[in-house]
TORRO-517115 format. One record per residue: residue in three letters; x negated, y, z of N, C-alpha, C, CB in turn; residue number from 1. Coordinates in steps of 0.1 Angstrom, whole numbers, padded with zeros to 4 digits. Each point is the difference from the previous one (the first is absolute). Glycine has a CB too. Layout:
PT; ALA; X; Y; Z; X; Y; Z; X; Y; Z; X; Y; Z; NUM
...
END
This chain:
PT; UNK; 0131; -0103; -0026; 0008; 0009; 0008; 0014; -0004; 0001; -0015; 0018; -0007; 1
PT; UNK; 0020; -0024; -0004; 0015; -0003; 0002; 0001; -0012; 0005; 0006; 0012; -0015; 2
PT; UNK; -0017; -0017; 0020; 0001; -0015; 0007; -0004; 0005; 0014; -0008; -0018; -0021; 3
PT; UNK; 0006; 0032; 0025; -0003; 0007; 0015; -0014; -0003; 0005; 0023; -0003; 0006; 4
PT; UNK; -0032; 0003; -0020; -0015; 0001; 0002; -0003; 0018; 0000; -0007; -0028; -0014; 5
PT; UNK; 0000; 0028; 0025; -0003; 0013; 0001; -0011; 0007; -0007; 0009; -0005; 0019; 6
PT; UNK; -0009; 0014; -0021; -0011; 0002; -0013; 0001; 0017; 0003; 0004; -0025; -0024; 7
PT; UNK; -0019; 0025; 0030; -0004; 0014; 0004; -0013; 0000; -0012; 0007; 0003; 0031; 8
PT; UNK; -0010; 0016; -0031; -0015; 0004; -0004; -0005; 0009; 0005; 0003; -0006; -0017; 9
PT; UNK; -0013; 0004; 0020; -0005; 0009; 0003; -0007; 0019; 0001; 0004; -0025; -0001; 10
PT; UNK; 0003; 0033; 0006; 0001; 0008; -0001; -0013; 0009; -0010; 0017; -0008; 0021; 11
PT; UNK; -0026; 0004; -0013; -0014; 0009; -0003; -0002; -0004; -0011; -0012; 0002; 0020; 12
PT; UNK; 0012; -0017; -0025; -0003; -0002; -0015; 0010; 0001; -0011; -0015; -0013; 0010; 13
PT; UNK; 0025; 0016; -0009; 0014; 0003; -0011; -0002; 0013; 0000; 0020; -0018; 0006; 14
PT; UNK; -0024; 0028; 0009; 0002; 0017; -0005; -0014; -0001; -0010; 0012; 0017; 0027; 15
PT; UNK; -0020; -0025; -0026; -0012; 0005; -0010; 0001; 0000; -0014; -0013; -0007; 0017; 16
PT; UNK; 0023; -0004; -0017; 0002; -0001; -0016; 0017; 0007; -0002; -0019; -0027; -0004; 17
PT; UNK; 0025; 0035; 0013; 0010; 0005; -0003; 0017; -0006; -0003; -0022; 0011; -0007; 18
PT; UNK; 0021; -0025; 0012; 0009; -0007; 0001; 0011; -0003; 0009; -0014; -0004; -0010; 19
PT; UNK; 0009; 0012; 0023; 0011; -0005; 0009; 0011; 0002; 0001; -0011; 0000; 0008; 20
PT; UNK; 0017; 0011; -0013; 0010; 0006; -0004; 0009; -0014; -0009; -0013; 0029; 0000; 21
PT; UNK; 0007; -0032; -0010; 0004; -0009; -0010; 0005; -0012; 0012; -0018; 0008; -0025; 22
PT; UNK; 0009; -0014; 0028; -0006; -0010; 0010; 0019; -0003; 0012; -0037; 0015; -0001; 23
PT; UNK; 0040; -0003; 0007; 0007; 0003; 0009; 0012; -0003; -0009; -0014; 0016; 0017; 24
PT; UNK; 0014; -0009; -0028; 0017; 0001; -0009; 0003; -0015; 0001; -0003; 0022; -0022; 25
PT; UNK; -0011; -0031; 0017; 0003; -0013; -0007; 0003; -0011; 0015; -0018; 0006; -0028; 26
PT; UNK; 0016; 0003; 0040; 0006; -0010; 0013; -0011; 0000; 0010; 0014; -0017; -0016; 27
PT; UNK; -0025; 0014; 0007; -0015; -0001; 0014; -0002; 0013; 0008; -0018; -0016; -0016; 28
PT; UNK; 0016; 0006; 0027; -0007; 0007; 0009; -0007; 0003; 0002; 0007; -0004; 0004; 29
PT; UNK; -0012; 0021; -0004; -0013; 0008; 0000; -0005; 0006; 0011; 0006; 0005; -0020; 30
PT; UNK; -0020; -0015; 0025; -0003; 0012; 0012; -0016; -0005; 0002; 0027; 0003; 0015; 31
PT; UNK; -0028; 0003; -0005; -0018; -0005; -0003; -0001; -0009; 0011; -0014; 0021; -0009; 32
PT; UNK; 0004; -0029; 0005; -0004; -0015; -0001; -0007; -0006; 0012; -0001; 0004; -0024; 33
PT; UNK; -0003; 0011; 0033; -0012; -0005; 0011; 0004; -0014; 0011; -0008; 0030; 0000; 34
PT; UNK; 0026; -0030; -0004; 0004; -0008; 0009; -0004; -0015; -0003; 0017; 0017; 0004; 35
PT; UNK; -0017; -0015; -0016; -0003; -0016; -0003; -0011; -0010; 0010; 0005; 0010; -0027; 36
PT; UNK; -0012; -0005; 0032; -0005; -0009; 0013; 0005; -0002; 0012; -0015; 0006; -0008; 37
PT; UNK; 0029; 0002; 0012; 0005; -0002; 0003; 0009; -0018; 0001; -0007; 0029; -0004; 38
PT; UNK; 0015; -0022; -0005; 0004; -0016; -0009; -0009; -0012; 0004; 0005; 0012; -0021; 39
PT; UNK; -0016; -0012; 0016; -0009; -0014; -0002; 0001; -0001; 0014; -0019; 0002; -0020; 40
PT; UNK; 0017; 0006; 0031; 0000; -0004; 0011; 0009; -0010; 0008; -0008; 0020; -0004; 41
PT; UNK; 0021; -0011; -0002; 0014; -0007; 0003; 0000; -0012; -0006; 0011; 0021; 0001; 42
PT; UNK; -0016; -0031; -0013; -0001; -0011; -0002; 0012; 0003; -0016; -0009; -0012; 0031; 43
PT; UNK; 0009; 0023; -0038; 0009; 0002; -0009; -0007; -0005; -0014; 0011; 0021; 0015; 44
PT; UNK; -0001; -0027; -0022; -0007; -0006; -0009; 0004; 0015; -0015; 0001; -0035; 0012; 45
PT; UNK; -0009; 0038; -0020; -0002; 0010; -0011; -0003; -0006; -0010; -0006; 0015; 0012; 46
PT; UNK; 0009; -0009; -0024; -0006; 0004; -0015; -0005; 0011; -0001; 0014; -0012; -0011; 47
PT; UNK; -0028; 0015; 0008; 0004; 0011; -0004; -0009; -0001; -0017; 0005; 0015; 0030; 48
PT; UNK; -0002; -0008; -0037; -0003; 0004; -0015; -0006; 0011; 0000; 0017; -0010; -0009; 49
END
């Protein structure tokens, strides 16, 4: 992140385990995820964990 890597999570799976809140304080971006095929489309390269 301090090198301006973007680092989202996904919404639906952080509210399940109660983290997003935490998640958002510490910088990431929280939202849900359906977009991610989006992306691949666009030719975007990802990590995800």
């Amino acid at each position: 992140m301090e090198q301006g890597t973007a680092v989202k999570a996904c919404k639906g799976c952080s509210d399940m385990y109660g983290i997003s809140d935490k998640l958002e304080e510490l910088g990431v971006e929280v939202k849900y995820m359906g977009e991610i095929t989006n992306y691949m489309k666009e030719g975007r390269h990802m990590l995800t964990l």
